[in-house]
N, C-alpha and C positions, 0 to 999 in steps of 0.2 A: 502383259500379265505373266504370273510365276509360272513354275511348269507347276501341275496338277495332276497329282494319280488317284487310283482307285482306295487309296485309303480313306477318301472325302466324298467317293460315291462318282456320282455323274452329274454334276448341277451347273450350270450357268453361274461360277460366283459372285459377277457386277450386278450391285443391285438385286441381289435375293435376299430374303431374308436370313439371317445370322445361322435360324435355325437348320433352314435347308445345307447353308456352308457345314455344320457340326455334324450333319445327317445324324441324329440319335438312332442306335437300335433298341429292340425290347429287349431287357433284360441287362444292357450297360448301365454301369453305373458311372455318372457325371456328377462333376461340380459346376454349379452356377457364382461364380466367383464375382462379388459384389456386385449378389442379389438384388437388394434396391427392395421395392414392396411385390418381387417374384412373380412378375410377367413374364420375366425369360424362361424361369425356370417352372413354371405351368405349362408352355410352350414346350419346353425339352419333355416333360412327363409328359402330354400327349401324346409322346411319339411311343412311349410304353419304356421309356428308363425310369433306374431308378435317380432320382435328383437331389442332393442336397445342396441345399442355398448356404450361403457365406458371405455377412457381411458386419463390419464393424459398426454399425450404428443400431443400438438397441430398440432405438425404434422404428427404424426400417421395419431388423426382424420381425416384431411386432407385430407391425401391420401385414407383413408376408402371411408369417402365420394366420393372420384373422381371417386374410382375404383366399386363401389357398388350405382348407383345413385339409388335412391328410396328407400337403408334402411337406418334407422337413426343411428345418432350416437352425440356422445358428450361430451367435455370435463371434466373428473373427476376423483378427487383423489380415489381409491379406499376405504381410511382411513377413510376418510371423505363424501363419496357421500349419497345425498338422494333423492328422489322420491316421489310423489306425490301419488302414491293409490300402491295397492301391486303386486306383481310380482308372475305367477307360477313357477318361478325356476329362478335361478341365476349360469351362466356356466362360466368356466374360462380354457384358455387351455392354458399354458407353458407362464403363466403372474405371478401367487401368488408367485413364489420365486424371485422376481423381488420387492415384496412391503414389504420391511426388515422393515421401520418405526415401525410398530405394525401388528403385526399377529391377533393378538387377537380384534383389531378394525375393522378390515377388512371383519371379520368373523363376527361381531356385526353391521358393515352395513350392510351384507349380509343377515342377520338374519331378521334387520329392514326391509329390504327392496321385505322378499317374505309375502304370506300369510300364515297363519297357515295351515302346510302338505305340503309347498311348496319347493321344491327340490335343493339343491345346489352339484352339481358336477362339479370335477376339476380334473384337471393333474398339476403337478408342477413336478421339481426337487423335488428327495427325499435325504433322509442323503447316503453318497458316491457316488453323483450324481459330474463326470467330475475329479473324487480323482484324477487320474494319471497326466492331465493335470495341476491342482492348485498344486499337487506335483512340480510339472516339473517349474513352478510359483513361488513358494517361496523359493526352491531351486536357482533357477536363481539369483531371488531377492539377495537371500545371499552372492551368488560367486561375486555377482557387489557393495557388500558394500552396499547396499541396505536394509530400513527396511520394514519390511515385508508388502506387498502387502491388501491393505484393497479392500476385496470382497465385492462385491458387490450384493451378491444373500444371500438366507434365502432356505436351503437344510434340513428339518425336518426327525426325523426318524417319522417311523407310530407311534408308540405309543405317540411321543410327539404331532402331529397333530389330530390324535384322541382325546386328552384329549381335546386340544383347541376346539375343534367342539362340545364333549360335553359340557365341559364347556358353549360353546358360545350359547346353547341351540339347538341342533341339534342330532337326532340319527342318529348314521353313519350305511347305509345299507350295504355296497363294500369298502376294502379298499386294495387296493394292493400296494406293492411293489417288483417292478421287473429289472430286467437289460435289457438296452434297446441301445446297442453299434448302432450309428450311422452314416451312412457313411460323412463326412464333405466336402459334394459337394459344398459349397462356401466355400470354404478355401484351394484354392491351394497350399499356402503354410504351411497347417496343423496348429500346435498349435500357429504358428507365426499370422496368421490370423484370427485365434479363440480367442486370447486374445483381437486383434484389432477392432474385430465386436464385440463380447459380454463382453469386460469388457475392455475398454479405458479409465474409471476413475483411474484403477490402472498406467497407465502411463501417467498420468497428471502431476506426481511430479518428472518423470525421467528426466533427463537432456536430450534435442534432441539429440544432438552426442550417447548417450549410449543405443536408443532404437534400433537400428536395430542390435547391438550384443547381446543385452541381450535377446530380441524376439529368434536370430539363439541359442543361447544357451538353449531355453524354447523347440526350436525342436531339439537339439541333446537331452535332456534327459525326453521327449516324446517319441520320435521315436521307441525306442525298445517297448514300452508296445503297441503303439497308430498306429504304420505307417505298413500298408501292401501294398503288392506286389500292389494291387487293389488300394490304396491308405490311405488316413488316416481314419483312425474312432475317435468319439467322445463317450467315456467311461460313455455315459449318464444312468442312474440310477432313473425312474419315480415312481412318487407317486401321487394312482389314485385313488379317491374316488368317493360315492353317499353317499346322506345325508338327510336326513326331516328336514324341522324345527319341534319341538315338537309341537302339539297342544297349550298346553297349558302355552309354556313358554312365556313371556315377554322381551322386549329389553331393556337394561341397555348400553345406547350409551356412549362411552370414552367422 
């Protein structure tokens, strides 16, 4: 593990929750950087900050709002979003391999958008994050004459995300990467419904008639690595960081 100072409190980082890495105080003001329907960021406001939520789908937002009346939130690209005065930290949980456009933009809003010392932690997919499953994916793809399946996530090894964060003007305090097998309690029917909830742009261009054999063929060659007695698991793979902005660097927006 990375080295870890007091700018991150005192916590155990393997295996806690996100929130305790970000340690919120009262009275910080944080971004929840694609929010999603603002679980994380009800989680950050308990701790007595203030929170605004960030994300480009309007009806996330939406439902943020409905489910969270009193904290804010708001429509924005992550690539692109900006702010009016500076932020103590900027937090992101199981959203950055979600923003494939530019990595490297994202992290320079992020950058723009805290104050100098200001904190940026996240979790994302890391590189071998869900391998057997996109196996089991383009495999299929191929048996149905099919050409290869365009992913739709952005899965970095540590070293290639660390450069980007320094580069992007950041020292990185924590950075892990670990195996994080997960049991897929929404997805009854295993990898056939894991493709359907997180990546249905890959069967946009299937023909209807050939999606429901090609899905049962993506769980006959899951199933040996992924399907237990218990039921299935998701072969997920996290990559989890903390970060400063450096003092003294400057932002160079895309």
């Amino acid at each position: 593990m990375s080295t870890y100072d007091s700018a991150f409190g005192y916590v155990s980082a393997h295996g806690a929750p996100l929130v305790d890495l970000l340690d919120p105080q009262p009275g910080e003001k944080i971004i929840d950087l694609g929010c999603g329907t603002g679980s994380f960021t009800a989680d950050i406001a308990e701790r007595g900050a203030e929170v605004l939520g960030i994300d480009g789908a309007p009806e996330m937002v939406a439902q943020a709002s409905a489910l969270n009346p009193g904290l804010s939130f708001t429509i924005g690209d992550a690539h692109d979003f900006t702010i009016s005065e500076p932020f103590d930290a900027v937090a992101s949980n199981a959203a950055l391999h979600w923003m494939t456009r530019d990595p490297d933009a994202v992290i320079a809003h992020v950058h723009a958008a805290l104050r100098p010392g200001g904190r940026f932690v996240g979790e994302l997919g890391g590189a071998g994050n869900c391998a057997e499953l996109i196996a089991a994916m383009q495999t299929a793809w191929r048996v149905f004459g099919l050409g290869e399946p365009e992913l739709p996530w952005y899965f970095p090894t540590p070293a290639e995300y660390a450069a980007r964060l320094e580069d992007g003007g950041f020292t990185i305090r924590l950075l892990e990467h670990a195996d994080r097998p997960s049991r897929m309690t929404e997805c009854p029917d295993g990898a056939a419904d894991w493709v359907r909830i997180y990546a249905p742009s890959t069967l946009a261009d299937v023909p209807p008639e050939m999606v429901d054999p090609l899905l049962a063929r993506v769980n006959e060659l899951a199933a040996p690595a992924l399907r237990r007695e218990s039921g299935w698991v998701a072969d997920y793979v996290r990559l989890r960081f903390a970060a400063i902005r450096k003092p003294n660097s400057s932002t160079t927006l895309p």
